[in-house]
C-alpha positions in Angstrom: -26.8 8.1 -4.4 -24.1 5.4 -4.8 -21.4 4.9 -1.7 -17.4 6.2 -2.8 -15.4 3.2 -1.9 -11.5 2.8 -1.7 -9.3 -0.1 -2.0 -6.2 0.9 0.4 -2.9 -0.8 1.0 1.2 -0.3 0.7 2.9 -1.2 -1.9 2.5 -4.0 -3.9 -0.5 -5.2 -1.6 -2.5 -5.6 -5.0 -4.7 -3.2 -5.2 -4.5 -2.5 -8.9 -4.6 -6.6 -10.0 -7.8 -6.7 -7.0 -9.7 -4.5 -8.9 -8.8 -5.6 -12.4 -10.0 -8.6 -11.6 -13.4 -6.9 -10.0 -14.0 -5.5 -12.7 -14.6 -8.7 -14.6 -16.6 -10.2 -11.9 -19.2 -7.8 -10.3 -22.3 -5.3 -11.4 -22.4 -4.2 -7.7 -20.3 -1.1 -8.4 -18.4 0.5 -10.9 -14.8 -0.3 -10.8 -12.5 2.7 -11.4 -8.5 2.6 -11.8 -6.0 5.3 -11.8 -3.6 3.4 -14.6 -6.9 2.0 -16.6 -9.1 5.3 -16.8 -12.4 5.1 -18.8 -12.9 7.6 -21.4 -15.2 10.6 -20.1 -16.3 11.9 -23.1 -14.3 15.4 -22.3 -11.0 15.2 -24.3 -9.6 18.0 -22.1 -10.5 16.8 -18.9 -9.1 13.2 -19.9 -6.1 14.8 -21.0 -5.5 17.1 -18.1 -5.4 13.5 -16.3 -3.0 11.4 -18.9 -0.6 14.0 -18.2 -1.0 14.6 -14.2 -0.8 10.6 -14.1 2.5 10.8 -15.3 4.0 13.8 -13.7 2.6 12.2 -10.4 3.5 8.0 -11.0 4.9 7.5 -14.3 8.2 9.0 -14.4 11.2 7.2 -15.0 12.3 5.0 -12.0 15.8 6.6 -11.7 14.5 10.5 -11.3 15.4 11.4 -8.1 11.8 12.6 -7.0 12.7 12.3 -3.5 14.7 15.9 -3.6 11.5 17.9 -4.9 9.7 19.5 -1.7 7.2 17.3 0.1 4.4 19.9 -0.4 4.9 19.9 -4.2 4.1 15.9 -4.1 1.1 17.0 -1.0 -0.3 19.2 -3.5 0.4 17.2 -6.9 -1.6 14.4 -5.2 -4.7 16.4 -3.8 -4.8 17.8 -7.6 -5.2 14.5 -8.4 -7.9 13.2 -6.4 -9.9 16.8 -6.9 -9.7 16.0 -10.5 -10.5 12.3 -10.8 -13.0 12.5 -8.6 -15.0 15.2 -10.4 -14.3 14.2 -13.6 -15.0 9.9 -13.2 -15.9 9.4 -9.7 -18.9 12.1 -8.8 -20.8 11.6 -12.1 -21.4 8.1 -11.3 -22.6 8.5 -7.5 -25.0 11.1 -8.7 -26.6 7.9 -10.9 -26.6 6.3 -7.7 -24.1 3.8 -9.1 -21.5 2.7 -6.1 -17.7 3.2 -7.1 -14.7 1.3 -5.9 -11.1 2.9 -7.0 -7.5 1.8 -6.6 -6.5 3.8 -3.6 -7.1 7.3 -2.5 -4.9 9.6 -0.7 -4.2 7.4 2.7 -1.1 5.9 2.1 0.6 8.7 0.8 -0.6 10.7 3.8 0.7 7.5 5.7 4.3 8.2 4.2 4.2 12.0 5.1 3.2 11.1 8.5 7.2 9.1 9.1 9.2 12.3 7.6 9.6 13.6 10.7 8.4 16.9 9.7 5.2 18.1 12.0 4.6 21.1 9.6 4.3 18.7 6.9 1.8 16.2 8.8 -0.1 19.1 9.9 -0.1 20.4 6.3 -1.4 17.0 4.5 -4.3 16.5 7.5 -6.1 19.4 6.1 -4.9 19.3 2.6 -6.4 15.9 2.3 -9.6 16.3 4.6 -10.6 19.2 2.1 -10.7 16.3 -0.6 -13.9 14.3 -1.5 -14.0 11.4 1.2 -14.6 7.6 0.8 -18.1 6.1 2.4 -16.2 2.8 2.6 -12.5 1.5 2.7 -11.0 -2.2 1.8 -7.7 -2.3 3.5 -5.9 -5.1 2.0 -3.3 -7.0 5.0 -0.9 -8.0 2.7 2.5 -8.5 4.6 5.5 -6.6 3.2 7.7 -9.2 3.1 4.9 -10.9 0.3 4.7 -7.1 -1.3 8.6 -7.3 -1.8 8.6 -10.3 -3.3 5.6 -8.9 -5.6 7.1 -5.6 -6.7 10.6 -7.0 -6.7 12.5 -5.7 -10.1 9.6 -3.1 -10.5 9.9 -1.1 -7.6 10.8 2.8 -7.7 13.1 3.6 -5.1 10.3 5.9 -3.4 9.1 2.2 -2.3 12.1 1.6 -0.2 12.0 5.0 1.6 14.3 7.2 -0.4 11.7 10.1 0.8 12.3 9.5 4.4 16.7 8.1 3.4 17.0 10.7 0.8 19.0 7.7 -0.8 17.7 5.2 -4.3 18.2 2.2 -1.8 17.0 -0.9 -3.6 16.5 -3.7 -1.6 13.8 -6.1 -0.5 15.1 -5.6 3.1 14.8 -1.5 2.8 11.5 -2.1 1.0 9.8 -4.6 3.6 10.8 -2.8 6.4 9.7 1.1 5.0 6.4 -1.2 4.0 5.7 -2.2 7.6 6.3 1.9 8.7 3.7 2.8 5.9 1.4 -0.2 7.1 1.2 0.9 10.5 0.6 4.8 9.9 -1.7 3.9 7.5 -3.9 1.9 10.1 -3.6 5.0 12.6 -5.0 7.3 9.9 -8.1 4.6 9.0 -8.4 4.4 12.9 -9.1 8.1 13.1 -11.3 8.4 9.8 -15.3 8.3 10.3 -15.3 5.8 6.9 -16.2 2.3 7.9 -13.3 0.3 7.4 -13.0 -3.3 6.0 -9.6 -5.6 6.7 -9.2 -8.4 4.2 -7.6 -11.3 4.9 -4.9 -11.3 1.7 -5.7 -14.9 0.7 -8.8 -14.7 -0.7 -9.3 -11.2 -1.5 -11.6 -10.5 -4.5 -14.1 -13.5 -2.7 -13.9 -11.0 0.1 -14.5 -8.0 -1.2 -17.1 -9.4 -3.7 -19.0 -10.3 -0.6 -18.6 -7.0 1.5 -19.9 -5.2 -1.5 -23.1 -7.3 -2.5 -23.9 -7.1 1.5 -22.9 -3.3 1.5 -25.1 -2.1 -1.3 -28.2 -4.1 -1.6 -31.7 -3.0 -1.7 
């Protein structure tokens, strides 16, 4: 049986360009992200996920997303991982192939956890500890202040905090300092979780994680 690995960071920590670049570089694992899916061979099941992927990240930036309930996007995101994990990720451990994806449901839950709201924290803890767990997760120590510059003129105003403001704030200020709230609730939840954990150092990351992974799954 392979090991389920996640790549974890805020926003604009370079998860998604991390692993596009894995994917060109290793055979240690099969390299699995949300915006690039592979096809599964079940047109209704890769459908079903075309259109959840854009309910869930690919509407248009000025939507204000941040007035729908919390537990609609809680529940929108579990549905998610349920989904992508039984229809691309469990197929492949059950080869005993290793899999490494773009994120998983920690930072999200990282973002519930500064609303304030303890029904809503309480909520998303066992929400998301129903869903399929990682074995392993990469969290990438990007500072916010290099993520701003990153996702500056591409950032969605959830990005800045307009969940916790209830405002489409917009600058790199807002967005480096909501960053550094996510980034620290985000390494309470990894403190708490029974995964092993893996910090890497944001200048040299795919060296990094190439490494942890050829020492993680060899014979």
């Amino acid at each position: 049986m392979g090991e389920f690995w996640v790549v974890e960071g805020i926003d604009g920590a370079g998860k998604s360009h991390l692993l596009s670049r894995l994917a060109d570089t290793t055979c240690e694992a099969v390299v699995l992200r949300k915006d690039d899916r592979p096809k599964s061979g079940d047109r209704w099941a890769d459908g079903r996920l075309a259109v959840m992927h854009i309910l869930t990240w690919g509407y248009d930036h000025i939507e204000p997303v941040w007035n729908y309930p919390s537990r609609y996007w809680l529940h929108t995101l579990a549905a998610w991982c349920e989904l992508f994990h039984h229809v691309h990720v469990a197929p492949t451990l059950a080869e005993g192939r290793s899999v490494v994806v773009d994120g998983w449901y920690f930072k999200h839950q990282a973002r519930m956890a500064l609303s304030g709201d303890e029904d809503l924290v309480a909520l998303a803890a066992r929400v998301f500890s129903a869903l399929p767990q990682p074995d392993q997760v990469v969290r990438l120590s990007t500072p916010p202040d290099l993520a701003a510059t990153r996702r500056s003129g591409s950032s969605k105003p959830s990005e800045h905090g307009a969940f916790v403001t209830g405002q489409a704030v917009m600058s790199e200020r807002d967005f480096a300092t909501y960053q550094t709230c996510t980034s620290q609730a985000l390494d309470e939840l990894l403190r708490r979780h029974p995964a092993r954990v893996h910090t890497l150092d944001p200048g040299a990351p795919l060296e990094g994680l190439l490494s942890l992974l050829r020492e993680e799954t060899a014979p």
